[in-house]
N, C-alpha and C positions, 0 to 999 in steps of 0.2 A: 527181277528189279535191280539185281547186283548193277547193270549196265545205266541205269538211270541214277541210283547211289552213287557210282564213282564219278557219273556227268556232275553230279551236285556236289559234290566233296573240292572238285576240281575247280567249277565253274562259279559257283556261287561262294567256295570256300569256308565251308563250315566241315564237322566232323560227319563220319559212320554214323555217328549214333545219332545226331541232330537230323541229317538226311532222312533216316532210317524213320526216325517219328515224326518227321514233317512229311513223308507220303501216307505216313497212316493216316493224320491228320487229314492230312486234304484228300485221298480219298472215300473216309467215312464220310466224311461232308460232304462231297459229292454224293455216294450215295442214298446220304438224306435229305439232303436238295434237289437232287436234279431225279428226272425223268428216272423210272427206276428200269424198264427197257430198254433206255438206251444205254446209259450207266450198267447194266450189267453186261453188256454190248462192248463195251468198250473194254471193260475190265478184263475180258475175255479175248481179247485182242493185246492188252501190255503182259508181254512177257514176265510172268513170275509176281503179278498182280493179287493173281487169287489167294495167295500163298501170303498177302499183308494182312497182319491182324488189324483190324480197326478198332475204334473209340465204340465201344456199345451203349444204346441208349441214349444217343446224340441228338439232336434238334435237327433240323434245316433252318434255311433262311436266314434271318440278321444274328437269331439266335445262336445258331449252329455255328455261322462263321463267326462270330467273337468267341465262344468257346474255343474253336481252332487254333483264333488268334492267340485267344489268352494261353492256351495251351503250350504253342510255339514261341513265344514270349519267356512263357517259364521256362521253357529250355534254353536261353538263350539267344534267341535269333534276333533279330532285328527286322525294322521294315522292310529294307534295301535286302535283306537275306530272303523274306517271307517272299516277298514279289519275285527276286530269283529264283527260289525254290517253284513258286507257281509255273513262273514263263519256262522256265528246264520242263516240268510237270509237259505241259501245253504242249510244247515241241514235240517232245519224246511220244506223246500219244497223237499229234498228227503223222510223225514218221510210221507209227505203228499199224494203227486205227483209219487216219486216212482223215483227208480235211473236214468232209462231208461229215460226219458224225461226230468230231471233235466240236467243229462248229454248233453242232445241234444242242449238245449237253452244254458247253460255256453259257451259248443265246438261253438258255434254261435258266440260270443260274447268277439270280442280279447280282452286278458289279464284278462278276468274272470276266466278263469279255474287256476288261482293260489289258487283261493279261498277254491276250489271243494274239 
């Protein structure tokens, strides 16, 4: 995931350590939302994915994402950073993963697909 951390450090312009916990974030919440076959499908597909510690014990749903939010909030980030972090997020696992399954887990996962 180092290649996705430095897309987000660059691109979105936050820190290592901000990137760093904003994909943990977003993919323990993926994995408590979304489909969990595909979701493991895909993680298995981002380079260096499996190897992120996540949030344990986390929600899905409206739940799950304000937890996230509020989570990535404490650390500083901002909306305009959280939605870049997503869309980087999005890309990087259509380049990897492929449109077809990226698509499947976002349509999974209400109010992700603004991102897609």
């Amino acid at each position: 995931m180092d290649e996705l951390v430095d897309r987000l450090v660059t691109t979105v312009g936050i820190s290592r350590e901000q990137a760093e916990l904003a994909l943990s974030n977003m993919l323990g919440f993926l994995k408590q939302a979304g489909p969990p076959d595909k979701v493991a499908e895909l993680v298995e597909r981002l380079p260096g994915a499996e190897s992120v510690q996540t949030p344990r014990g986390g929600m899905g749903g409206m739940i799950g994402a304000m937890a996230a939010y509020n989570s990535l909030t404490s650390a500083g980030l901002d909306m305009g950073q959280i939605q870049g972090v997503a869309r980087e997020l999005i890309a990087y696992a259509k380049l990897h993963a492929g449109d077809e399954l990226v698509n499947d887990v976002v349509a999974s996962v209400p109010g992700l697909n603004q991102f897609a």
